[in-house]
N, C-alpha and C positions, 0 to 999 in steps of 0.2 A: 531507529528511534531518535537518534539526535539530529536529523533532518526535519522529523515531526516537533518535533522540539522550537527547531529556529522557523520552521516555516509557521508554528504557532503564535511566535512570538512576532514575527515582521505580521502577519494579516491581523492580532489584538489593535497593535499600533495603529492601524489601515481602517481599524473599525472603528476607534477614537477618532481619528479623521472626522469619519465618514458621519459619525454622531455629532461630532462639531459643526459642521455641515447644516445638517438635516436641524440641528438649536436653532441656529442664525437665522435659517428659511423660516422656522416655525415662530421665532420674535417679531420677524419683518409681516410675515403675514400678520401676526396679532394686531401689530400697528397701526396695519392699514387697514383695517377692519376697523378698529377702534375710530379710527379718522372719520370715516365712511359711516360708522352709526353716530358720532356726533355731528354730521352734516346734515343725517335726515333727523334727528332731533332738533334741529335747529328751522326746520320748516312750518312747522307751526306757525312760530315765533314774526317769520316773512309774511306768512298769511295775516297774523294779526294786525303787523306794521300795517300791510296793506290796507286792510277793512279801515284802521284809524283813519291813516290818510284820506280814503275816500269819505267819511262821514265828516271830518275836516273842512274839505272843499266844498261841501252838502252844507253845512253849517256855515261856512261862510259865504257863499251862493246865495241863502236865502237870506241874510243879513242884508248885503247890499242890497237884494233887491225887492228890499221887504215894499210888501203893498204892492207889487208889480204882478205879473198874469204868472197864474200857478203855472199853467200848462208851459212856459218857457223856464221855471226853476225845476221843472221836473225834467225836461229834454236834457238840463247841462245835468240833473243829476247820470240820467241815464248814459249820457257822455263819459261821466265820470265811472261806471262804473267797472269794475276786474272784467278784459272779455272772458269769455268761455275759453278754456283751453286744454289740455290734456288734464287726467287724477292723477291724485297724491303718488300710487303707487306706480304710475307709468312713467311721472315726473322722477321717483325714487331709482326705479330701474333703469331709465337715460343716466341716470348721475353715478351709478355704481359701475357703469358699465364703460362712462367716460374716466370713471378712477381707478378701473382696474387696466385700461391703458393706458393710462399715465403711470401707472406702476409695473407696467411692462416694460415703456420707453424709458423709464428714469433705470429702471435694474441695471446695474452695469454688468452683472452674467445673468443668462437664463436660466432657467431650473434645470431646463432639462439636458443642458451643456454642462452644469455641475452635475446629475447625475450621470451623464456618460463619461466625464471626465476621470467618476472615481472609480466607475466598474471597468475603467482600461486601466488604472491603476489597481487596480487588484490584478485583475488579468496578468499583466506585464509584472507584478512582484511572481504571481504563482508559476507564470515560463521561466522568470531568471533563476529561482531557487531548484525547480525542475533539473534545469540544466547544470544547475552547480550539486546537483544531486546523483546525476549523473556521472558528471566526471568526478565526483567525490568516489563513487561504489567503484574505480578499477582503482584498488589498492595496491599498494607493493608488496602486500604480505603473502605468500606463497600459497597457491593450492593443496592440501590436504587429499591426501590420496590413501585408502585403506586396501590391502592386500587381497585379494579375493577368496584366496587359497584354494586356485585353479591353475592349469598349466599358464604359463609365460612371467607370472610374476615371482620374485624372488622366494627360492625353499629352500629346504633341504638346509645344511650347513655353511659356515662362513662368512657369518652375519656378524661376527662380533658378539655383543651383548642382546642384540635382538633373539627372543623366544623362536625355535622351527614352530612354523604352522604347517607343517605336511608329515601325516601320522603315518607312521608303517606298525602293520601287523608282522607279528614273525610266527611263522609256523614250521615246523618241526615234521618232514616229509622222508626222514628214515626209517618208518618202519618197514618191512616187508606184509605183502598180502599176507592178514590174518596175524600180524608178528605183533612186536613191542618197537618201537624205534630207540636210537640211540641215545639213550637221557642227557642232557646239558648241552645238545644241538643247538634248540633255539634261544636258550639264553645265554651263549656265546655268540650269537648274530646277533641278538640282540644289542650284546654292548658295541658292535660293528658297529650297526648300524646309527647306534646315539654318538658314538667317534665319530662319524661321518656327516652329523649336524641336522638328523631327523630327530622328530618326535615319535619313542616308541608307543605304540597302542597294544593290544592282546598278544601274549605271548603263550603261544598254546602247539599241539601236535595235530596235522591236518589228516581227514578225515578219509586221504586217501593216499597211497606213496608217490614217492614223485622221483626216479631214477638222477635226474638232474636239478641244478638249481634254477629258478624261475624268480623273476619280479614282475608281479602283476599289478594294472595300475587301474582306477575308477578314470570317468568320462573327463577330461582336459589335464589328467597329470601324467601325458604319457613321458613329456621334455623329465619330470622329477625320477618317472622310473627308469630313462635311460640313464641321469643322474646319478641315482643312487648304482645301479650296476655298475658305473664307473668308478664310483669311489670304491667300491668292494672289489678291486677286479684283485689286488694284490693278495687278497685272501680265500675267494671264491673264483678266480679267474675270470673267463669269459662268460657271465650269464645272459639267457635272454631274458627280453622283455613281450608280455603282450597281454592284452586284456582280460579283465579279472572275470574269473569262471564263477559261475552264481555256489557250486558248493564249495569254493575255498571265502566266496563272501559272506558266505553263510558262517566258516568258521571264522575269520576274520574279525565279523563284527565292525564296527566303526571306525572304517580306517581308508584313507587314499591310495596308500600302494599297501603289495603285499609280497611281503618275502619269503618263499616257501625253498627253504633247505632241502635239497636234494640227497639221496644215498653218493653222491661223487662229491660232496662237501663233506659228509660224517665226519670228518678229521678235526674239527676246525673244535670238535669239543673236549680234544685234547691235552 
């Protein structure tokens, strides 16, 4: 926007120019136009000088040679008279056509050298600003980069003050076939797991037993479920990790990984 700004403001300047310009052209023509209708105005005025003179000379012709043979005062009249020569307006158009090059030769620039002079002056303002617009847009201010909350970029805990954006379900996987599971399973993992610098999601009992414990993860968080097993190993020891099964996502609900508590962890609600 502040590029648009300045580049607004140099081509305003450019176009004052350019109207200053195009004033001068349009006074100078006026001028000589004006020049040029008072010269054919003035033709008349020649015609008439002339006719005078000639009646002039007619008149004083036949003075001197008053009483002498007509047929000889008529010959000098006929002498005397305008020859035949081009009309007004072909006489008009020789003479405007002789003062529009004189007003070509006297111009000290041509029109049409002022105007290509100002349209490379535009041009040559709009590539410099161009290119100062250019090197104006690589700033020093850093690139802004937003987390995806997919495998590779930073999860799980140990952020400081930074929110986890990677949600773990914890399910509750001690019951036996047909049983009750061991109540306060998964919300003792659960606090494991917030210790450990994840965001908990649904806390609930899975919908089928699971002998062992398991960290299942959705498509690009497998780096966070290995992760998270690590961080839990002092308390669940060695878990695996491997891709989340449609009926523990089912129970899960919306979540990235998922932590399904094993009957070989049951203790940890102790």
């Amino acid at each position: 926007m502040d590029l648009l700004k300045e580049i607004g403001s140099i081509l305003g300047f450019v176009a004052f120019g350019g109207l200053a310009v195009l004033v001068f052209m349009t006074f100078q023509q006026a001028r000589h136009v004006r020049r040029l209708r008072e010269w054919a105005g003035r033709s008349p005025e020649r015609s008439a000088i002339e006719a005078e003179r000639v009646a002039e000379a007619a008149q004083e012709a036949s003075i001197a040679r008053a009483g002498g043979d007509a047929g000889a005062v008529s010959d000098e009249l006929d002498a005397l008279e305008e020859p035949e020569g081009p009309g007004f307006f072909e006489r008009l158009r020789g003479e405007m056509a002789y003062r529009w090059e004189e007003l070509d030769r006297r111009s000290p620039v041509d029109a049409k050298i002022l105007v290509g002079a100002l349209v490379a002056v535009i041009v040559g303002i709009g590539v410099v600003t161009s290119g100062f617009g250019l090197l104006g847009g690589s700033s020093d201010e850093p690139a802004t980069t937003t987390q995806s909350g997919k495998g590779g970029g930073k999860k799980g805990g140990g952020g400081g003050d930074e929110e986890p954006v990677t949600k773990v379900a914890v399910l509750n996987g001690t019951a036996p076939e047909g049983g009750v599971g061991i109540p306060g399973v998964a919300q003792a993992a659960s606090s494991l797991v917030e210790e450990a610098g994840f965001k908990v999601g649904n806390v609930t009992d899975a919908s089928s037993p699971f002998t062992v414990s398991v960290v299942m993860y959705t498509d690009g968080f497998e780096d966070d479920a290995q992760k998270l097993a690590d961080d839990l190993t002092d308390q669940l020891g060695t878990t695996e990790i491997q891709p989340i099964d449609p009926a523990v996502e089912a129970d899960a609900g919306r979540a990235d990984l998922v932590l399904v508590v094993g009957q070989d962890d049951a203790a940890i609600a102790q």
